[in-house]
C-alpha positions in Angstrom: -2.7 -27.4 -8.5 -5.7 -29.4 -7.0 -7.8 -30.3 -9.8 -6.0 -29.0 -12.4 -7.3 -25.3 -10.8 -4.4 -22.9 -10.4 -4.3 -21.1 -7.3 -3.1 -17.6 -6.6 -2.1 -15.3 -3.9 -1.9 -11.9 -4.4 -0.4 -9.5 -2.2 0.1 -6.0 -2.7 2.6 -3.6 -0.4 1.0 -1.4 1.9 2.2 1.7 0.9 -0.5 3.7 0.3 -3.9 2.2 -1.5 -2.3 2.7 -5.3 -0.6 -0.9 -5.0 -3.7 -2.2 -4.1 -6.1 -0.5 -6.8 -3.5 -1.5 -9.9 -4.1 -5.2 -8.5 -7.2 -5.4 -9.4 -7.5 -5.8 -12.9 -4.8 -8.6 -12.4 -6.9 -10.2 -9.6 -9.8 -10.5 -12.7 -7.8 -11.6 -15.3 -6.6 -14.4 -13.3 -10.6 -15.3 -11.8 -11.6 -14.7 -15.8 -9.3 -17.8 -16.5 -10.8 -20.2 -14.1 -8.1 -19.7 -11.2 -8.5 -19.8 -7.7 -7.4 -16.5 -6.5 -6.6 -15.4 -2.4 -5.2 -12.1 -1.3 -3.3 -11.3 1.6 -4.1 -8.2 3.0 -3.3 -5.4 5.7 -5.3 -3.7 7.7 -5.2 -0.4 5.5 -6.3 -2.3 2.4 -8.8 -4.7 3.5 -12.1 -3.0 3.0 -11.1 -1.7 0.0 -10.8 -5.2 -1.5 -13.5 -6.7 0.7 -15.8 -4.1 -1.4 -14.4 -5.1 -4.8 -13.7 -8.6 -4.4 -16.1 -9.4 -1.5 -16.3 -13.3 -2.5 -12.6 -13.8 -1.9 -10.7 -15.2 0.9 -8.1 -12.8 2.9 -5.3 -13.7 4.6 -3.8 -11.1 6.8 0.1 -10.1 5.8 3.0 -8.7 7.4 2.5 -5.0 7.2 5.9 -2.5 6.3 4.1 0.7 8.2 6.3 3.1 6.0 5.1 6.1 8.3 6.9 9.7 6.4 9.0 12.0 8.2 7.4 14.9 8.6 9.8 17.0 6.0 9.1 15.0 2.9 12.5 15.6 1.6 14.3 13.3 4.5 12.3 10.3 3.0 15.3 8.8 1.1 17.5 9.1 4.1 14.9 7.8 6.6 14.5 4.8 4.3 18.4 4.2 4.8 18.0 4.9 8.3 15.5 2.6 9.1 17.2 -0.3 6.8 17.7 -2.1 9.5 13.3 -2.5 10.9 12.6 -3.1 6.6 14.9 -5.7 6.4 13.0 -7.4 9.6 9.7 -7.1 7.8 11.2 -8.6 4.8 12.9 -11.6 6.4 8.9 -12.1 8.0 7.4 -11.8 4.8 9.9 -14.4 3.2 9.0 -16.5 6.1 5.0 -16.2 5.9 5.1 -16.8 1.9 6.5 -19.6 2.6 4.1 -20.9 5.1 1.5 -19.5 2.7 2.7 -22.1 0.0 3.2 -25.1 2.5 -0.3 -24.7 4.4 -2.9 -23.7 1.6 -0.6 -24.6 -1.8 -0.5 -21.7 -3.8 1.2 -22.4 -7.4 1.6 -18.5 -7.7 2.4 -15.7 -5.8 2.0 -12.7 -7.0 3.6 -9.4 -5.4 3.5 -6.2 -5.9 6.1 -4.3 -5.3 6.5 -6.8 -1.7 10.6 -7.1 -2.0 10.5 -10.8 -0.3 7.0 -12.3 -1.0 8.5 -15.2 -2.9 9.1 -19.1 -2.3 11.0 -22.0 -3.7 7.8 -24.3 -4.1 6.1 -21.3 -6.2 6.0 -19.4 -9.6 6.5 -16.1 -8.6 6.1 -12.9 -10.1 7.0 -9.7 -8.7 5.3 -6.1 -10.1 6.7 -3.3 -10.6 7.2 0.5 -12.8 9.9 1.3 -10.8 12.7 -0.8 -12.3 14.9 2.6 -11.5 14.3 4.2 -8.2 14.5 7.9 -8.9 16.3 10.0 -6.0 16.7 13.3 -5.9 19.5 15.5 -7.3 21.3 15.9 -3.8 21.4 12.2 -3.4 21.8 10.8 -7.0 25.2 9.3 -6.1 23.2 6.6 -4.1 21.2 5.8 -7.2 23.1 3.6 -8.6 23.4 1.7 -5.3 19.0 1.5 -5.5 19.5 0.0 -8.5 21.6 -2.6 -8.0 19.6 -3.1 -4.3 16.4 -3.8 -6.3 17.9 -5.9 -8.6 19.1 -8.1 -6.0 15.5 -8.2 -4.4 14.5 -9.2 -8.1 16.6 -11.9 -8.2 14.4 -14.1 -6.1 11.4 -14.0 -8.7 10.6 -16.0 -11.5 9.6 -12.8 -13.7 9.0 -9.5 -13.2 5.6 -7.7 -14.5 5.7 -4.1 -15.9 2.5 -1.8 -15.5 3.6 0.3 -18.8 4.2 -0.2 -22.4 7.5 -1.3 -24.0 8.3 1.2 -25.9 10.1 4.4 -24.7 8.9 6.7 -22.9 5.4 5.3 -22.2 4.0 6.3 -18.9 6.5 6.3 -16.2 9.7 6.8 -18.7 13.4 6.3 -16.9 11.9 4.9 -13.9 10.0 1.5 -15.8 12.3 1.4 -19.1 16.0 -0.3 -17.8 18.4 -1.7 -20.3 18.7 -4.7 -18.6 17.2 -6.9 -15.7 18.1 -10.0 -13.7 15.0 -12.1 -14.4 12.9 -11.7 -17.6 10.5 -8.6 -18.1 7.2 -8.9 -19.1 5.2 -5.4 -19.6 1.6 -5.4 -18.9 -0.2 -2.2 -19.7 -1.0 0.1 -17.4 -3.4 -0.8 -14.9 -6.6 0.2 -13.7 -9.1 -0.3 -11.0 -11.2 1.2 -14.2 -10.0 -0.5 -17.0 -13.7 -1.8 -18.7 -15.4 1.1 -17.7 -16.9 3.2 -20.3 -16.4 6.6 -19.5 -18.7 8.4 -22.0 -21.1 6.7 -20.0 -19.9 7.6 -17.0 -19.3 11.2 -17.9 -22.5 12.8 -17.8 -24.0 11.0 -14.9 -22.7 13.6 -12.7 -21.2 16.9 -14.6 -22.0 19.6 -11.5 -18.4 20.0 -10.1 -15.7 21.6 -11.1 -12.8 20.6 -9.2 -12.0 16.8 -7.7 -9.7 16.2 -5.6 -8.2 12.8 -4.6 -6.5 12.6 -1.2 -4.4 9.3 -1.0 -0.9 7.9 0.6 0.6 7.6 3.8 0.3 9.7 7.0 1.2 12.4 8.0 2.0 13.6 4.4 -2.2 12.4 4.0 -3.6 14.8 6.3 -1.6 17.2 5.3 -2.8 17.2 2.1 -5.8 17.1 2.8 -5.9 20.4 5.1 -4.5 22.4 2.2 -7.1 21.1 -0.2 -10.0 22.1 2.2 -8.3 25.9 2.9 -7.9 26.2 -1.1 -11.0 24.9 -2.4 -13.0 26.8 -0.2 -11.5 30.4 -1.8 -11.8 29.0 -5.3 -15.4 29.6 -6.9 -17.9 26.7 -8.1 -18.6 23.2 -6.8 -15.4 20.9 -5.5 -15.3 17.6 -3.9 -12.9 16.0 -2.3 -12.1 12.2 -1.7 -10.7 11.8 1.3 -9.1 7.8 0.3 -9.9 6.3 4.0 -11.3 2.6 2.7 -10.8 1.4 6.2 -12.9 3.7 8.1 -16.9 3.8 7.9 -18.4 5.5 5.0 -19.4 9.2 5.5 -20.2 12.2 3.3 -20.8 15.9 4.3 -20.9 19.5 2.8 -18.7 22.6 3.8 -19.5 25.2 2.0 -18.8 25.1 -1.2 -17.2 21.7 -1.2 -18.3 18.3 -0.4 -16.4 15.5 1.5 -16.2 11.7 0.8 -14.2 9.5 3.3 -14.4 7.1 0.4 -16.5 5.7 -2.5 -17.1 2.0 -4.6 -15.5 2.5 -8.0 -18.0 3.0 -9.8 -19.0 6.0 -7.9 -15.5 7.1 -7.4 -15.4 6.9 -11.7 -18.5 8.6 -12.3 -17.2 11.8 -9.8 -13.7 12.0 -11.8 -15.6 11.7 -15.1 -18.4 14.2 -14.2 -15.5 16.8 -13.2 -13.6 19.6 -15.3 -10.3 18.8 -13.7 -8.9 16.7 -10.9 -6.4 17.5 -8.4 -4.2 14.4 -6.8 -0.7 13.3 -6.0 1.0 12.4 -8.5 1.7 8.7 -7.7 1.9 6.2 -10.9 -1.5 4.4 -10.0 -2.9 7.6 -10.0 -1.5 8.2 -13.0 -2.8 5.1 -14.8 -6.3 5.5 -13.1 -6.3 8.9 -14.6 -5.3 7.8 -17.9 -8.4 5.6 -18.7 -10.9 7.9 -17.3 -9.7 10.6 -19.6 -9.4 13.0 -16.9 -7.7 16.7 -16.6 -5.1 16.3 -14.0 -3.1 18.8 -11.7 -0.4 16.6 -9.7 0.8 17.7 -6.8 4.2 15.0 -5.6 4.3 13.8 -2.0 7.1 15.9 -0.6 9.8 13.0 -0.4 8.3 10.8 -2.8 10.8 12.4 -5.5 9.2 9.6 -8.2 6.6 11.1 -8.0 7.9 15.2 -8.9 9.8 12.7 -12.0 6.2 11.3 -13.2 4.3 14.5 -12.4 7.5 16.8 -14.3 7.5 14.4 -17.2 3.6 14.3 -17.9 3.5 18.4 -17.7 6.6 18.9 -19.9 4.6 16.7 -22.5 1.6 18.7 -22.0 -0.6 16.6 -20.2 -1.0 17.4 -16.7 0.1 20.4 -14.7 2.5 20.0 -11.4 2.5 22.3 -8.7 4.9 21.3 -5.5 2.7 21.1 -2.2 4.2 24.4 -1.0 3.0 26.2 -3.7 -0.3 25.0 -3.6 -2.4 27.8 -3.1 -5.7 29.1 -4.8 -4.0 31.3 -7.3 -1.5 28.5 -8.4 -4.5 26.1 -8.8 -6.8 28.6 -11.2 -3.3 29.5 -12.7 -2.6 25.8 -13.7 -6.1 24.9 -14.6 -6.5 28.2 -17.0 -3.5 26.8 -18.8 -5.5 24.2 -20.8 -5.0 20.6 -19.7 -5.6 17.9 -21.8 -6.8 14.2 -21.0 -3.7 11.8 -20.2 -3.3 9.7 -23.6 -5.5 6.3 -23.2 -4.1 3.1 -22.4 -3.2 0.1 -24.7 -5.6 -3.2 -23.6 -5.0 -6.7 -23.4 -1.3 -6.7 -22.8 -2.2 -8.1 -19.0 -4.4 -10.8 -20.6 -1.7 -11.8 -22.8 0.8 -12.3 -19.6 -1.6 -14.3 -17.5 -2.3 -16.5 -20.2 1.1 -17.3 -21.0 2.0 -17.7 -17.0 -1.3 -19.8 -16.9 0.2 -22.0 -19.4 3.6 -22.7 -17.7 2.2 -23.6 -14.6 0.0 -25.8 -16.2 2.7 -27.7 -17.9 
């Protein structure tokens, strides 16, 4: 701690941009305090943080490359199939933290959801709403073995950080409220890239489309996505965008038909187009779900194939009336106006200054 200046490294995993996004309010509530804050980054997530944080220094991580199989529902057995090539990255990322720590002298590290981004000369806090890994019926024997595989990951932390409120069911319920853990639990809130934003503001500023969807995650499931999005949109009446959630290719914007095409947007633009629509279509992964949540939108979700947290999340939300889920084989135009005509209502807002509250007390521990 030169100077009596904390310094930080965060490092988010590179599954998809969500893990990224929900680090950013942590990123400014650690700058807000006076702390010297670094991120490592991959390829993938780089330009997005270069744009939001283009002050801070990058270090380049070890990347996990989670690439799906191309039938979603084989995920859970392709991640014990390829146990062997994640336990390689992991025994690299352990080994680059703590070269991190003994080269530049970090006094936190701060993962999310990065199973070994840890060292011995560090405070280190690992983040996480999936203290549960949901599997799918066929496989739920094996779920007790995820949890107890987690845990052990968990072990090597000082604390563990929970995007959601304490109290039962909050956002993510089963998969973020456990009855126990192996390091002390902290929740946090949920987490925006939005969170400060005023929304009536926002809303209004651009009120001309009807439909927005939000392309995101990890190839192919992506462009796959994406393709069924442009072939329904087109055959559903009004104005639609889509946000095509490429930060690390070059900005670009066009017009078919009916619908318009972002490869990406700043968040501030990306928030005005989700508060200026009726409804928003999107996976139904939780940083979506948090994003969502504070910009009051109108959500269909429509779960990864494979990705069976998110069917949990997206089941949950439209049992309690506040999204609607349609599986990505049913996705057609008919299901879409049949979901929307249902009446959505806006996610329920998020509690603030929980994530404050942890940084200051993990300020003042490493201060002692």
């Amino acid at each position: 701690m030169a100077g009596g200046q904390v310094k930080v490294l965060v490092s988010p995993l590179d599954w998809g941009l969500g893990h990224a996004t929900r680090c950013v309010p942590v990123i400014r509530e650690f700058l807000a305090r006076g702390a010297e804050v670094e991120i490592a980054v991959v390829k993938s997530n780089a330009n997005f943080f270069r744009e939001v944080f283009p002050d801070l220094r990058q270090r380049v991580a070890p990347g996990y490359h989670i690439v799906y199989p191309r039938h979603g529902f084989n995920m859970a057995l392709w991640l014990l199939k390829n146990g062997a090539h994640l336990n390689a990255v992991m025994r690299y990322e352990h080994r680059y933290a703590e070269e991190m720590v003994e080269r530049y002298g970090y006094d936190i590290l701060f993962s999310d959801n990065r199973f070994a981004f840890w060292s011995k000369k560090a405070h280190n806090i690992y983040m996480t709403h999936q203290m549960r890994i949901a599997f799918p019926p066929a496989l739920s024997s094996l779920e007790g073995i995820g949890v107890r595989w987690h845990a052990a990951r968990m072990k090597n932390f000082d604390e563990v950080w929970i995007p959601d409120v304490q109290d039962f069911p909050g956002y993510a319920g089963a998969l973020s409220h456990v009855a126990s853990s192996p390091v002390p639990v902290r929740y946090v809130g949920p987490l925006s890239r939005f969170a400060g934003m005023q929304a009536g503001l926002l809303k209004g500023r651009r009120a001309d489309l009807d439909i927005v969807a939000v392309v995101s995650g990890v190839e192919p499931a992506r462009s796959r996505f994406e393709n069924r999005l442009r072939d329904v949109l087109k055959q559903i009446p009004g104005r639609h965008a889509v946000l095509l959630g490429k930060p690390s290719v070059p900005y670009d914007s066009w017009v078919e038909g009916n619908v318009e095409f972002h490869t990406h947007l700043p968040t501030e633009h990306f928030a005005e187009l989700v508060c200026g629509a009726k409804h928003v279509v999107s996976r139904g992964g939780y940083s979506t779900v948090m994003d969502m949540a504070v910009l009051g939108a109108k959500c269909v979700f429509v779960p990864t194939p494979g990705q069976y947290e998110q069917v949990v999340l997206a089941r949950e939300l439209s049992a309690a009336g506040y999204a609607a889920a349609i599986s990505e084989s049913s996705l057609t135009a008919k299901s879409l106006r049949e979901a929307i005509a249902s009446g959505l209502k806006p996610l329920p807002s998020p509690a603030s200054g929980m994530l404050g509250r942890a940084v200051d007390a993990v300020l003042e521990k490493i201060k002692k």
